[in-house]
VEXTORBA-63708 format. One record per residue (C-alpha): residue in one letter; x, y, z. Coordinates in Angstrom, 3 decimals, padded with zeros to 6 digits. Example, Ala and Ser with C-alpha at 12.3 -4.5 7.8 and 13.67 -1.06 7.14 Angstrom:
<recs>
REC  resn         X         Y         Z
REC     A   012.300  -004.500   007.800
REC     S   013.670  -001.060   007.140
</recs>
This chain:
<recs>
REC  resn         X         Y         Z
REC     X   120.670   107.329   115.395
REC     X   119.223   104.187   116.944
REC     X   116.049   105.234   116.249
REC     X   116.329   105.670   112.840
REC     X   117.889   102.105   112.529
REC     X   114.939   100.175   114.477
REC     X   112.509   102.066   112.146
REC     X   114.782   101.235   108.753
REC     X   114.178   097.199   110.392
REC     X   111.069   097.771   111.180
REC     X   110.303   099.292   107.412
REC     X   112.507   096.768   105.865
REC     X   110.562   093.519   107.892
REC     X   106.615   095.588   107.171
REC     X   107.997   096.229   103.084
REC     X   108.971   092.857   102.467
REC     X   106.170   091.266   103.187
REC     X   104.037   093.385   100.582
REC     X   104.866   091.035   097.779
REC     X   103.643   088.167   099.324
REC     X   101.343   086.215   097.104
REC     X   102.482   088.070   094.042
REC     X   103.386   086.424   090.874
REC     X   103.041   082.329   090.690
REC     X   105.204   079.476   090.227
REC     X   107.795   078.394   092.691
REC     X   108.536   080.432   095.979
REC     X   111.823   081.349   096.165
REC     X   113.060   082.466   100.202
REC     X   116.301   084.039   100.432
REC     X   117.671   085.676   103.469
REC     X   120.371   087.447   104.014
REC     X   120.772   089.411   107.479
REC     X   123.316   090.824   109.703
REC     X   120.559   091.005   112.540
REC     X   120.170   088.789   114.889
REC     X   116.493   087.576   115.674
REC     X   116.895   088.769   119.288
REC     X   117.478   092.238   117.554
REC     X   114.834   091.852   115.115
REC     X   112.445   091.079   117.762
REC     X   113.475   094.091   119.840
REC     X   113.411   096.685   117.149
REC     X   110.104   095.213   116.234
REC     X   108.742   095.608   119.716
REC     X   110.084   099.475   119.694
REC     X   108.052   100.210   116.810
REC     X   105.085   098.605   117.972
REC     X   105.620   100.719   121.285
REC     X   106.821   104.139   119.397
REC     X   103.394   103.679   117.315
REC     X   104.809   102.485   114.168
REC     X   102.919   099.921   113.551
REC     X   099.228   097.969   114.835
REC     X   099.301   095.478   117.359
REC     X   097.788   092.725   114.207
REC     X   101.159   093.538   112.054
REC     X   103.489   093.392   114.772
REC     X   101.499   089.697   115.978
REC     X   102.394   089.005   112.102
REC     X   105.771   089.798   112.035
REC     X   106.768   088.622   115.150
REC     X   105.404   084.916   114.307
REC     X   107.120   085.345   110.401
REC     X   110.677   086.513   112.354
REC     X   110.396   082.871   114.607
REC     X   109.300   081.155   112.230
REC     X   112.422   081.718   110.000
REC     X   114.367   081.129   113.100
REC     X   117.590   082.734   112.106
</recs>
């Protein structure tokens, strides 16, 4: 069952950052979580380790998930 969460984070972090630099105009950031960024961090770091994702997307992620600092 945790599994399946981490990878539903990890899928939900990887996803939403496909439709960056689509469209034009303003940027519009909205963020709504119930995750903490400790969390995020960790389930990120699972799927890098359970082969989920590259070491370059997880660098990507992980500097997009401080960034936001949430």
């Amino acid at each position: 069952m945790r599994l399946n969460r981490k990878l539903a984070v990890a899928l939900l972090v990887v996803g939403s950052t496909a439709f960056v630099g689509c469209g034009g105009g303003a940027e519009v950031n909205q963020h709504v979580s119930s995750v903490s960024q400790g969390q995020e961090l960790e389930d990120l770091k699972n799927a890098l380790d359970q082969g989920a994702m590259d070491q370059q997307n997880y660098e990507k992620l992980q500097k997009m998930i401080l960034k936001r600092g949430y």
